[in-house]
N, C-alpha and C positions, 0 to 999 in steps of 0.2 A: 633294619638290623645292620652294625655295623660291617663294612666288607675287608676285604684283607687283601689288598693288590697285591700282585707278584713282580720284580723285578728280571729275574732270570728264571730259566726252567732247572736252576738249579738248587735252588731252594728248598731245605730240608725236611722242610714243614709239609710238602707232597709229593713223600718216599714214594707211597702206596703207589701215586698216578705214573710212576714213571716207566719208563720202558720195561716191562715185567712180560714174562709166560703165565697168559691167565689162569690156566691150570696150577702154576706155584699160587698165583694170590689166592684161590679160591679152593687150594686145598692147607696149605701149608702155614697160608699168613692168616686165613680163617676169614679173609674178607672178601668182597664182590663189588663188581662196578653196578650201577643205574646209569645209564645216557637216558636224555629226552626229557620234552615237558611232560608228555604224558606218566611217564614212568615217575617223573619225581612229583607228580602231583600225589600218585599212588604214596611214594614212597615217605612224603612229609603227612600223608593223613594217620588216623589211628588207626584204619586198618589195617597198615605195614606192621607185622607180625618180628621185622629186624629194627636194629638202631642205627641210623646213621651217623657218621663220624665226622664226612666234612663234603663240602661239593667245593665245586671247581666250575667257575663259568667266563664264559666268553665275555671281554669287556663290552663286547657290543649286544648281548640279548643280557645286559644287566635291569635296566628301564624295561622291557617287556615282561621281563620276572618278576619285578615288584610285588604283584599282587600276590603269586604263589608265593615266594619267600616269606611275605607275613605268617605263612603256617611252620615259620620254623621254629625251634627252639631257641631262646637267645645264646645260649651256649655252646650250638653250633657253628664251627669253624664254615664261613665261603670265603673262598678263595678267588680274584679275578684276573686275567692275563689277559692278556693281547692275542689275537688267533697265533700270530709268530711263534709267540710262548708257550701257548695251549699246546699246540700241536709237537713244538719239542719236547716237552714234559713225557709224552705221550709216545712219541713215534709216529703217529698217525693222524690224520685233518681231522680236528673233530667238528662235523660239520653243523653239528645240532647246538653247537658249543655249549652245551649241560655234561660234566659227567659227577658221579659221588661214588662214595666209600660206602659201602656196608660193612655192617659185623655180624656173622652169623651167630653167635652165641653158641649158646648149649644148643645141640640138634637133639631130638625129639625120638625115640627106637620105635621102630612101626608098633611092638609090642605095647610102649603105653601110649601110643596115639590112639590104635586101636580101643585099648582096653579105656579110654576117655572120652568114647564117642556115645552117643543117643542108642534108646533101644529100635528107633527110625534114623536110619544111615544110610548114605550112597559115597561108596568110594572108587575111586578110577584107580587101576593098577597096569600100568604101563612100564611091558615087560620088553626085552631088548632094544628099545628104541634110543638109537645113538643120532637122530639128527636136531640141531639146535631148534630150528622150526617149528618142528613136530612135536617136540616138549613142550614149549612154550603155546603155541598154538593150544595144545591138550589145556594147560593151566589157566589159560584163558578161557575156555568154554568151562571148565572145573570152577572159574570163579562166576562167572556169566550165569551160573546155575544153579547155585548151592551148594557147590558138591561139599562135603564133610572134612574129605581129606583125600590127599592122593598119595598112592605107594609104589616107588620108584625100586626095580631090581636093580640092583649095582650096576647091571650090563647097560643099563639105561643110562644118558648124561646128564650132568648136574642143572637141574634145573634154574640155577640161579648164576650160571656162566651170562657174560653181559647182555647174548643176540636172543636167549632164551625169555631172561627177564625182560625185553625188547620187545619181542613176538607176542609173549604176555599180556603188553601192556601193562605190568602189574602184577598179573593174577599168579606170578609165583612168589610174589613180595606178602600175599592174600590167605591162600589155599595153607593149611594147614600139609608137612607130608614129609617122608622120610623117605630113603635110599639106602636101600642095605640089601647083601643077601642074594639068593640064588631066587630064582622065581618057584620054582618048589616050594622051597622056604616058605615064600611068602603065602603061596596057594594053602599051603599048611596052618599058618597062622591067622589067616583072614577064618577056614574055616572051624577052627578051635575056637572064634570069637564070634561064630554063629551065622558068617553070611553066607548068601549063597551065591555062586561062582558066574556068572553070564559073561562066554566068550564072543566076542564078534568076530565073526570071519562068512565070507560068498558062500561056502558049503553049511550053514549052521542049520538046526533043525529046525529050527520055527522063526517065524518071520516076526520083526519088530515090533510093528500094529498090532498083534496080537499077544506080545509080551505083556504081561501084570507085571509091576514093580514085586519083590518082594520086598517087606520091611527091614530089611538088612542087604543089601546089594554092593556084589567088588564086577566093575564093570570092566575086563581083562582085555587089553588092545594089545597089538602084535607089532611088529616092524613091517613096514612097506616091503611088500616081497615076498620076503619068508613067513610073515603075519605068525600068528600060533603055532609052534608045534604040536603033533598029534598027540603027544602023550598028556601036554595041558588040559585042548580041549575034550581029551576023554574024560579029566575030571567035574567039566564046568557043563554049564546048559549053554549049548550052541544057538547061537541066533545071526539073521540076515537083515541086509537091507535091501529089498529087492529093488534090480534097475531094468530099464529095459533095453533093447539092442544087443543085447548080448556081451553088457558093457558088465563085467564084475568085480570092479577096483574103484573105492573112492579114497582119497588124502586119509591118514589117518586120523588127523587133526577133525576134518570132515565129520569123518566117521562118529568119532567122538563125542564133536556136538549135535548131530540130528540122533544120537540116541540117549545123549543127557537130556534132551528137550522133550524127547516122548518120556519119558522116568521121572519125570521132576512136572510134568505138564499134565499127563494123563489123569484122567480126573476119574476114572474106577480108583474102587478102592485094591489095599494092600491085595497078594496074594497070601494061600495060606502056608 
């Protein structure tokens, strides 16, 4: 595919990459970065659920890219610079020297994700959780697994900020999922559409191995620390993961995937 050298980091043609508040690009200009190969491996397949608009790569991993870039569109814009240039564009060494534009398009309302999904469903609902990691990390065991969809409470961060998509791998470029709303809200709406609630947290009633899938399942995670408030889990069925030593904290991200794996793995059938 043809490339687009760059002369100066002031060239108009990559507004987007230039010293910006990710928060202004990925709320107000509607777009997102991708850094990495693995990410824009994601991000050039038909999995990627967004469009890309253009990347941006380091003159020197242009020859190492070759093979991924044959999956691009010929109508997408690459752009190449000098690490010098790259990094002024930017404000920052980009070391991976990959980054791209995304466009989120239309977003999606939990209500008709929901209301579009199988009468056999498992969705992750990840309620407070404000750290980049921990989202991404979650999105990535969400795509690692099947998951349907995942529903984000406002108080949550955007899952498609760059170190999320990053942590990923992809799987928030993947994962079907919306971000709106109070987690009430949401607890409300998941069960107007028939599933039923499984909170995890150390104190929960019944322990993992022993959980049956139900055929409609919102798998509810908490923030490191404060995890669930009480009034959540009063609505939801409580479950564990039991440890031993007296040890009763794992990463939430953790969390997350050794209980997608038993839901998605477990070979009983449904419950009723």
């Amino acid at each position: 595919m043809p490339l687009i050298p760059l002369a100066s980091p002031d060239d108009s043609r990559i507004e987007p990459y230039r010293i910006v508040r990710e928060r202004d690009l990925v709320g107000r200009e509607r777009r997102f970065i991708v850094e990495g190969r693995t990410v824009l491996d994601v991000a050039l397949s038909p999995r990627n659920r967004f469009r890309l608009e253009s990347l941006l790569l380091a003159e020197s991993r242009v020859a190492a890219l070759t093979p991924l870039l044959a999956q691009a569109p010929v109508e997408l814009p690459v752009y190449t610079a000098s690490q010098p240039i790259l990094d002024g564009i930017t404000g920052f060494h980009i070391h991976r020297g990959l980054l791209g534009i995304g466009l989120r398009g239309e977003e999606t309302t939990a209500e008709a994700l929901l209301a579009g999904l199988p009468d056999e469903a498992l969705v992750v609902v990840p309620l407070g959780i404000t750290n980049h990691d921990n989202v991404g990390g979650i999105f990535r065991n969400a795509a690692a697994f099947g998951t349907e969809a995942v529903l984000l409470d406002f108080a949550s961060c955007d899952p498609l900020y760059r170190k999320a998509i990053r942590v990923s791998v992809g799987g928030s470029l993947i994962v079907p999922f919306a971000r709106e709303g109070s987690a009430d809200a949401l607890l409300d709406l998941l069960l107007a559409h028939g599933f039923e609630l499984i909170a995890l947290s150390p104190a929960g009633e019944t322990e993992l191995s022993n959980l049956v899938r139900p055929r409609r399942a919102a798998l509810l995670l908490g923030a490191e620390g404060p995890g669930l408030s009480a009034r959540i889990m009063a609505r939801a069925h409580t479950v564990r993961i039991p440890m031993q030593g007296g040890f009763d904290s794992l990463n939430v991200a953790t969390t997350a995937g050794i209980a997608l794996h038993h839901l998605t793995c477990n070979p009983r059938p449904f419950g009723v």
